[in-house]
KOLGUKE-704592 format. One line per 4 residues: for each residue x, y, z of C-alpha. Coordinates in steps of 0.2 Angstrom, whole numbers, plus 5000, padded with zeros to 4 digits. Example, Ala and Ser with C-alpha at 12.3 -4.5 7.8 and 13.67 -1.06 7.14 Angstrom:
BEGIN
5062 4978 5039; 5068 4995 5036 .
***
This chain:
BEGIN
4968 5097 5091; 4962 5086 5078; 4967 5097 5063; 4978 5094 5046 .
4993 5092 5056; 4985 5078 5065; 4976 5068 5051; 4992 5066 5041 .
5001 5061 5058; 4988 5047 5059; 4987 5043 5042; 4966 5046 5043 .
4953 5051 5029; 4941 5066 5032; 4931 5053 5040; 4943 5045 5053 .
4945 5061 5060; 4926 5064 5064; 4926 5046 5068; 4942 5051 5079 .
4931 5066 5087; 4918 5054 5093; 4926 5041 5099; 4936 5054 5111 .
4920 5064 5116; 4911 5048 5121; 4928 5041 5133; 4925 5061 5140 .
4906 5056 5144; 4913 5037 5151; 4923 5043 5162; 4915 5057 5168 .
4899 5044 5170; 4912 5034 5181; 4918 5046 5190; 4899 5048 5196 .
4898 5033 5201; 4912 5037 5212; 4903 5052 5221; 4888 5041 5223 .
4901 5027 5232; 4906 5042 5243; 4888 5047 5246; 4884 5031 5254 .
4901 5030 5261; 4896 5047 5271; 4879 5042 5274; 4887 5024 5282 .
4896 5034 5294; 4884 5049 5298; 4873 5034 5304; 4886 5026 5315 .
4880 5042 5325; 4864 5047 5318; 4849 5034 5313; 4838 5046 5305 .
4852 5047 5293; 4845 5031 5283; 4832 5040 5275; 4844 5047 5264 .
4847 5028 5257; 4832 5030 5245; 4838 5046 5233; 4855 5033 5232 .
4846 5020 5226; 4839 5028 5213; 4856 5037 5208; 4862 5019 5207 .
4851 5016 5195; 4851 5031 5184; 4870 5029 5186; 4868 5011 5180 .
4859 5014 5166; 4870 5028 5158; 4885 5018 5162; 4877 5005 5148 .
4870 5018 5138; 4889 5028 5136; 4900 5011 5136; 4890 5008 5122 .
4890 5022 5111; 4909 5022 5115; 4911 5004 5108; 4903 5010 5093 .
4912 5026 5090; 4929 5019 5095; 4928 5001 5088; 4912 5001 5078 .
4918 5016 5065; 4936 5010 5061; 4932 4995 5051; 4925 5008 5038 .
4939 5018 5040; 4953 5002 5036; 4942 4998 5023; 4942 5019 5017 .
4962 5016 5018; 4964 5001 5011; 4953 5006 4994; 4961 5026 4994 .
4977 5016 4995; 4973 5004 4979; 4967 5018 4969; 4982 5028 4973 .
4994 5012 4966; 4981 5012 4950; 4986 5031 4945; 5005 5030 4948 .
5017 5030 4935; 5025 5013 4931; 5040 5021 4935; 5035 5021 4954 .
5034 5000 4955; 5051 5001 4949; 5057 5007 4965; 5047 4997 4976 .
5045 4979 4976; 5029 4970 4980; 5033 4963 4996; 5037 4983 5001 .
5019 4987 4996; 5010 4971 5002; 5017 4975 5021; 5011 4996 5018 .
4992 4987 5012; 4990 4974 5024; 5005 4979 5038; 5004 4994 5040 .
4986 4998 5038; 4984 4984 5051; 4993 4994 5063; 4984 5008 5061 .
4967 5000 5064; 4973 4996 5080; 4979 5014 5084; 4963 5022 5077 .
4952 5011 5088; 4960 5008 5102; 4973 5022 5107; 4968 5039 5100 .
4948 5040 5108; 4956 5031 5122; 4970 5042 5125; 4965 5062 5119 .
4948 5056 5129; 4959 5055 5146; 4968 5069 5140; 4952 5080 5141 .
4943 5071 5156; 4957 5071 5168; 4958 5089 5164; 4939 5092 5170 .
4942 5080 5183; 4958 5089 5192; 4950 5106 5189; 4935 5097 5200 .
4949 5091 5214; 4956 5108 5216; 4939 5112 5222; 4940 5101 5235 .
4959 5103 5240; 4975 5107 5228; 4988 5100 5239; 4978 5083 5238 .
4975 5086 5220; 4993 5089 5215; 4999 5074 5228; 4985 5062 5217 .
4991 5069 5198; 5008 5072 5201; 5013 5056 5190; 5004 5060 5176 .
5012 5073 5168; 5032 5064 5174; 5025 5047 5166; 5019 5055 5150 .
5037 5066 5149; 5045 5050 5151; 5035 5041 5136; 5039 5057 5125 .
5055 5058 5130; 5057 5041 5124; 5050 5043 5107; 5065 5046 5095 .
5072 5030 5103; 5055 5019 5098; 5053 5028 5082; 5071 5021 5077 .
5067 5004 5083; 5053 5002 5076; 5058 5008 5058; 5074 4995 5059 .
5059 4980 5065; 5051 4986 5049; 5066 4986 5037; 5067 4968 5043 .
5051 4963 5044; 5051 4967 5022; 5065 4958 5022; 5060 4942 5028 .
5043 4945 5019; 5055 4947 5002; 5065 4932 5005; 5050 4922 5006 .
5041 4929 4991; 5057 4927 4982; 5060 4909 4988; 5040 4904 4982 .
5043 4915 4965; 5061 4907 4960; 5058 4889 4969; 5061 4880 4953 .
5080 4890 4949; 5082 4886 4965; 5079 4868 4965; 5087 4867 4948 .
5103 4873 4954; 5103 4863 4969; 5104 4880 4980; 5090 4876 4995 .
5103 4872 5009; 5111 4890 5004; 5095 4897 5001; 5087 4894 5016 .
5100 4895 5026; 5099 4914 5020; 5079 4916 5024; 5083 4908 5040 .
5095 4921 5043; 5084 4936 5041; 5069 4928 5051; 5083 4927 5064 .
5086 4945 5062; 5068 4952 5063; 5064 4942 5080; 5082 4950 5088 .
5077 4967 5083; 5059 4964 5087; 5064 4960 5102; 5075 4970 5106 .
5064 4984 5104; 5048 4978 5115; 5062 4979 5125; 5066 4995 5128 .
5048 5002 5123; 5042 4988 5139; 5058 4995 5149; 5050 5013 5149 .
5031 5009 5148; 5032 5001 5164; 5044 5011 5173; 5031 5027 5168 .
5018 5015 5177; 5027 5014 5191; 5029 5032 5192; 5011 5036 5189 .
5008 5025 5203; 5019 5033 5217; 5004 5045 5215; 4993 5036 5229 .
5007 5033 5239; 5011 5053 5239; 4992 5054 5242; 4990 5046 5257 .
5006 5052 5264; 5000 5070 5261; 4983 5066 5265; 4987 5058 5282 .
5000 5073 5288; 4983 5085 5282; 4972 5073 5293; 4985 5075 5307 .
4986 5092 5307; 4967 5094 5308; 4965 5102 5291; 4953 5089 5282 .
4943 5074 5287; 4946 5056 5284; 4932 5056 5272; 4940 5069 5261 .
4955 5059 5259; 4946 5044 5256; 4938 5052 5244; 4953 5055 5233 .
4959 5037 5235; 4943 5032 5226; 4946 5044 5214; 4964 5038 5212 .
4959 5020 5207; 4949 5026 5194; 4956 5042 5186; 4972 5030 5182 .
4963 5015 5175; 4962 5027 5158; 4980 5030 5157; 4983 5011 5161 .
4977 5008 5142; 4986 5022 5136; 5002 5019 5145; 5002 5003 5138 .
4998 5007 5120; 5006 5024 5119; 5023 5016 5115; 5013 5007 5101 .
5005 5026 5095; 5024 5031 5094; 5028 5013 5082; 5013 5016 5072 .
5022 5033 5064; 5033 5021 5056; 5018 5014 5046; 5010 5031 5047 .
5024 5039 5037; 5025 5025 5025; 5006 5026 5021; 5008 5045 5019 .
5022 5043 5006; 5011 5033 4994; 4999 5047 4995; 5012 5059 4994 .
5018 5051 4977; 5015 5061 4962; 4999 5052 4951; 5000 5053 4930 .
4985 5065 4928; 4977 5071 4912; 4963 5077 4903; 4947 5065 4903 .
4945 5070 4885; 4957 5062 4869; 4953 5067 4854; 4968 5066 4842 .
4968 5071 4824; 4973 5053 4816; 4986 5043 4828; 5002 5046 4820 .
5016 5045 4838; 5028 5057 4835; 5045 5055 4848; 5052 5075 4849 .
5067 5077 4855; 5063 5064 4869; 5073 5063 4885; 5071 5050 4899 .
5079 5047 4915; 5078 5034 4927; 5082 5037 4946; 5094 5051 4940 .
5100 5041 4927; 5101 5044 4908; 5093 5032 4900; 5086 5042 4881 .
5093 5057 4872; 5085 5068 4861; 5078 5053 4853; 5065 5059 4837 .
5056 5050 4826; 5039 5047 4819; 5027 5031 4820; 5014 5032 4806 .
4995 5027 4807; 4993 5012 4797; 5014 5009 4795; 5024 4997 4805 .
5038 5006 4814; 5050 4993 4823; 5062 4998 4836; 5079 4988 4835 .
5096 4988 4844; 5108 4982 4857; 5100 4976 4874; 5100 4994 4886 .
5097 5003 4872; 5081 5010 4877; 5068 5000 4864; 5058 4994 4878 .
5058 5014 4887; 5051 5021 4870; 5037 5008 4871; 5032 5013 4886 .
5034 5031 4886; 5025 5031 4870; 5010 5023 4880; 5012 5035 4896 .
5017 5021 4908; 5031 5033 4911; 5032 5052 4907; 5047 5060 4901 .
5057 5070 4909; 5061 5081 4893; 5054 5084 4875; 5036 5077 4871 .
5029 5062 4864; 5014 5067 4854; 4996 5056 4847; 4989 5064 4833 .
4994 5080 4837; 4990 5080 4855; 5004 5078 4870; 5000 5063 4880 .
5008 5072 4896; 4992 5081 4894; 4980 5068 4896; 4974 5055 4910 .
4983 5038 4905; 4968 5028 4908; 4960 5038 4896; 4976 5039 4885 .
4974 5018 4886; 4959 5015 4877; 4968 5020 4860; 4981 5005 4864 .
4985 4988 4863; 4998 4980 4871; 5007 4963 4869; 5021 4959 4877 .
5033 4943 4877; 5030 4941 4896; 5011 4938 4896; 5001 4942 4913 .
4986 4933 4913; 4974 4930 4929; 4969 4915 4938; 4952 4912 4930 .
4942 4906 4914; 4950 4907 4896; 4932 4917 4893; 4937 4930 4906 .
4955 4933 4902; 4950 4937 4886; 4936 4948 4890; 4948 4960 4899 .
4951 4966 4881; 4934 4976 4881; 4924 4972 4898; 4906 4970 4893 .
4908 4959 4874; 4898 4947 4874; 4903 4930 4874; 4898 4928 4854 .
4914 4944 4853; 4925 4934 4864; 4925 4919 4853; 4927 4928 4837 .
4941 4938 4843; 4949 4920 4851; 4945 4911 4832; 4956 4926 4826 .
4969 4922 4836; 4970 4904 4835; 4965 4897 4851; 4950 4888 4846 .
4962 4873 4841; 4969 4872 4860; 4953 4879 4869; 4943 4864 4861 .
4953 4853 4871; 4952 4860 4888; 4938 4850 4899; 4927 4866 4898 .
4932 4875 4884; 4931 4892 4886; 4924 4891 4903; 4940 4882 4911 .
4951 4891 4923; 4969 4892 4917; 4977 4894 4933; 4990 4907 4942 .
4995 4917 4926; 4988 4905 4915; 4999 4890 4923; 4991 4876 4912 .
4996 4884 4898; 5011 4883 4886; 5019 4898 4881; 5012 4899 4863 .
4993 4897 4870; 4996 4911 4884; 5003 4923 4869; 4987 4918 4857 .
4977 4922 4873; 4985 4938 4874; 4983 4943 4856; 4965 4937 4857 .
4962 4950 4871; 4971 4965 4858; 4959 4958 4846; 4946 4960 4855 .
4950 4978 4860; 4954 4983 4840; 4964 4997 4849; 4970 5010 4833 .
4989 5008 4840; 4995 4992 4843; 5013 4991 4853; 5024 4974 4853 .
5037 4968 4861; 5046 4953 4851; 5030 4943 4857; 5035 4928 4847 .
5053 4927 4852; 5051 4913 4866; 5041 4902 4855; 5044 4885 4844 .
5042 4886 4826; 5024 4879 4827; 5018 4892 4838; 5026 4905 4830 .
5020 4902 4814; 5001 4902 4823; 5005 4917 4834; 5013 4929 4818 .
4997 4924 4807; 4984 4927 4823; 4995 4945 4823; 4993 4947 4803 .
4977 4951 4807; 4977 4961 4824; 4992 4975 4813; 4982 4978 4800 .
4978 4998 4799; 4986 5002 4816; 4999 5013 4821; 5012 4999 4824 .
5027 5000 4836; 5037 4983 4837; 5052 4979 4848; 5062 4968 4837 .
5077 4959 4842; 5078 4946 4826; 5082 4955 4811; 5072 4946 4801 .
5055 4949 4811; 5057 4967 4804; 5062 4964 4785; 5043 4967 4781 .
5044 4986 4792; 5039 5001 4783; 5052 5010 4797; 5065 5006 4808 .
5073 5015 4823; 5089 5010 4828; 5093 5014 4844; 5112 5013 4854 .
5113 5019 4870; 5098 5031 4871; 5100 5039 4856; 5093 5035 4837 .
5110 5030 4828; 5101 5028 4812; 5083 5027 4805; 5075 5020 4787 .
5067 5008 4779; 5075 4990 4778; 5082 4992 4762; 5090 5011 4765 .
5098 5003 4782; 5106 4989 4772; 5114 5001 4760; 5120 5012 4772 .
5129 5000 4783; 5131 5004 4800; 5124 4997 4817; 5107 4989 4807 .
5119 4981 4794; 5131 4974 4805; 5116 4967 4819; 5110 4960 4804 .
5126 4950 4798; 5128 4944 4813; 5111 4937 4815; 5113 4928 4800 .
5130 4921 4806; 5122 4914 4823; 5110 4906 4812; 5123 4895 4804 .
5130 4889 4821; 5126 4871 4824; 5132 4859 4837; 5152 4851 4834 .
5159 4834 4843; 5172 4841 4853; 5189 4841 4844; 5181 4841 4828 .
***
């Protein structure tokens, strides 16, 4: 019952299907224990009318009273234990999810987030996980438990009489077909509530990322008219669909409940004919009002355990992703990247061709060319954020596919033109460099870099907190913050992407001399889009449409004309444009 098949329907760990074991063995022992206290209601019943005629009879009133109280007492002691295995246990088992989930999204390619957006994987996080807690905890104990008991229970009827038995639990099994005949139908609702339930949760994210473009281009009416659209949309859907799940719920209830009315009419023709007594009958009316009140839960949530295979699914599909695995061990022999007959492709898509070439320890190898031409794909296949999907990129002799990329990392460091930095202190921003330097290290590698002349103006110097990515920065001071955090690293290979491109002059200037010093000795790999930033190279790459066109130094490139010539020409022409009155 609970094997693999089952823990991947659920979406549980190891430990939420033992947690899921217990919680259903302890609703067996509940409502067995309840069902007890039904036998004891029928002892005193019996008792209540043996003395109408017999008065010695209330002897027996004794041996109740202490059932009562044993029966009392274990209803506490088992409610209990079932609180704890059903509810108690499932807050480790969200938080179990939650943390397999994050370290999953830690060792999957950067080519996964591509395909996903964030408000996709903040509703699988928090969303989705949320639904499942509240299938874990209150449908699966809850419902295999009545599964099990009713079982014992019936078998316990037929001792007594089957045609009662059958006339009391003929609605089980009708109002469970019903529910599972409905499923395909909930499944499809609820996977359309989802789609628009991302949706809405995108339009909102976008409006909060984008809010100044949008105010800018005078756009909100449109805008919001838009989001206002596609909240619209998910309540019709959502609606729609508790609609129909509602529509069969309660009709299964109302079939289920036909089952007393089927008693009593069997039960009173059986009376009738003289076959059983009145108190056999009432007997199975006091066992109807109880061995239904389980399958009221579960009635009303089993629609939900159909829903939940919608988020189910979508957990198991982050698991089922493929991870970037490696060896834990990177011992290169110098840390020469070597591009062999590299191929790449993106969602089926060609983006390199047999692209080789050779980054040198201790050289600066700049990649240049149009924009698509795949400069920013060699970057990040050379530092395994992607794998390739032909050839082999190689460190020092050793193929990266081979080894763990967090491993791989540690040889790297990265600055890009788009800087990410985190909502906390200029000290700890840096520090992500190398967690553990000290404070004394932080500050050196920040002097390094510049940022003393801007950190000595903020109200606690390195202590103050810089915002949401580094909002109360300028650009410049985010970039120097940036290269402070390669510095502090000293990483053997250093990867750039055009980091001073966005900058004035005056930050420029600052940032290229705090990079003067973070280049020197490493195995460089620049993303160039001026010319001029890679007149100093001692390699260039030229790349057009996935595929090296031509490779040199500066000075060979130039001679021999071509793509690198002509990018550069035009380069220089731009930079004689200036600004003309109209009609002059």
């Amino acid at each position: 019952m609970f094997g693999a098949k089952f823990q991947r329907k659920y979406a549980l760990t190891d430990q939420g299907v033992q947690n899921t074991k217990k919680g259903t063995f302890w609703t067996v022992v509940v409502n067995l224990v309840v069902m007890g206290g039904v036998s004891i209601l029928y002892l005193v019943m019996s008792g209540l009318m043996a003395s109408l005629t017999d008065s010695a009879s209330l002897t027996a009133s004794l041996p109740v009273l202490a059932g009562l109280v044993v029966f009392a007492l274990l209803s506490f002691l088992t409610h209990f234990q079932q609180y704890k295995a059903t509810y108690g246990l499932v807050y480790g088992e969200v938080k179990a999810t939650r943390l397999g989930l994050a370290e999953r999204l830690r060792k999957l390619p950067l080519g996964f987030f591509g395909k996903r957006d964030l408000a996709d994987l903040t509703e699988t996080l928090m969303g989705d996980v949320n639904r499942m807690e509240h299938v874990w905890s209150h449908v699966l104990g809850y419902l295999y438990g009545s599964y099990i008991s009713t079982a014992v229970i019936a078998v316990c009827l037929l001792w007594y009489d089957w045609r009662l038995t059958i006339a009391c639990l003929w609605g089980v099994p009708v109002a469970f077909g019903l529910l599972f005949g409905s499923r395909k139908l909930t499944e499809r609702r609820a996977e359309q509530t989802k789609h628009a339930a991302v949706r809405v949760s995108d339009g909102m994210q976008e409006a909060l990322e984008h809010v100044r473009e949008i105010r800018a281009t005078n756009q909100e009416e449109r805008y919001l008219a838009g989001l206002y659209r596609k909240i619209d949309d998910h309540e019709r859907i959502m609606i729609r669909g508790e609609l129909v799940t509602g529509l069969f719920v309660n009709g299964a209830s109302v079939i289920m409940r036909l089952g007393v009315a089927t008693t009593i009419l069997t039960g009173a023709g059986l009376i009738l004919s003289g076959q059983i007594d009145f108190m056999l009958l009432f007997l199975f009316l006091m066992v109807i009002t109880r061995i239904y009140a389980p399958f009221d839960q579960s009635l009303a949530l089993i629609a939900e355990l159909f829903v939940s295979q919608v988020s189910a699914d979508r957990m198991n599909a982050l698991f089922d992703t493929p991870i970037a695995e490696g060896a834990e061990v990177f011992q290169p022999k110098g840390h020469d990247i070597v591009f062999d007959h590299v191929e790449f492709a993106y969602d089926q898509k060609g983006v390199l061709h047999d692209v080789s070439f050779t980054a040198k320890e201790g050289e600066i190898t700049a990649l240049v060319g149009p924009s698509g031409s795949g400069k920013s794909t060699c970057a990040r296949l050379a530092a395994r954020l992607w794998d390739v999907t032909g050839g082999a990129i190689k460190v020092g002799g050793v193929d990266i596919a081979t080894v763990d990329p967090e491993v791989l990392l540690t040889d790297y460091s990265m600055v890009f033109q788009d800087v990410v930095l985190f909502d906390d202190t200029v000290m700890e921003n840096i520090r992500l460099g190398r967690r553990g330097a000290s404070d004394a290290e932080v500050m050196a590698a920040a002097k390094a870099a510049n940022c003393e002349e801007f950190v000595s103006k903020l109200p606690q110097s390195y202590q103050t907190p810089i915002g949401e990515n580094g909002a109360k920065l300028s650009g410049g001071e985010r970039q120097r913050i940036s290269i402070a955090r390669a510095l502090l690293k000293d990483a053997p290979i250093v990867l750039l992407d055009e980091a001073t491109a966005s900058l004035d002059v005056e930050n420029e200037t600052k940032v290229q001399g705090a990079l003067s010093k973070l280049l020197t000795g490493k195995t460089v790999l620049v993303i160039a889009h001026r010319m001029r930033t890679v007149a100093g190279a001692d390699h260039i790459v030229v790349l057009k449409d996935g595929c090296v066109d031509q490779q040199g130094t500066p000075q060979e490139l130039m001679e021999e004309g071509g793509l690198f010539r002509h990018m550069v020409e035009l380069q220089n022409e731009s930079a004689l444009w200036q600004l003309n009155r109209a009609g002059s």
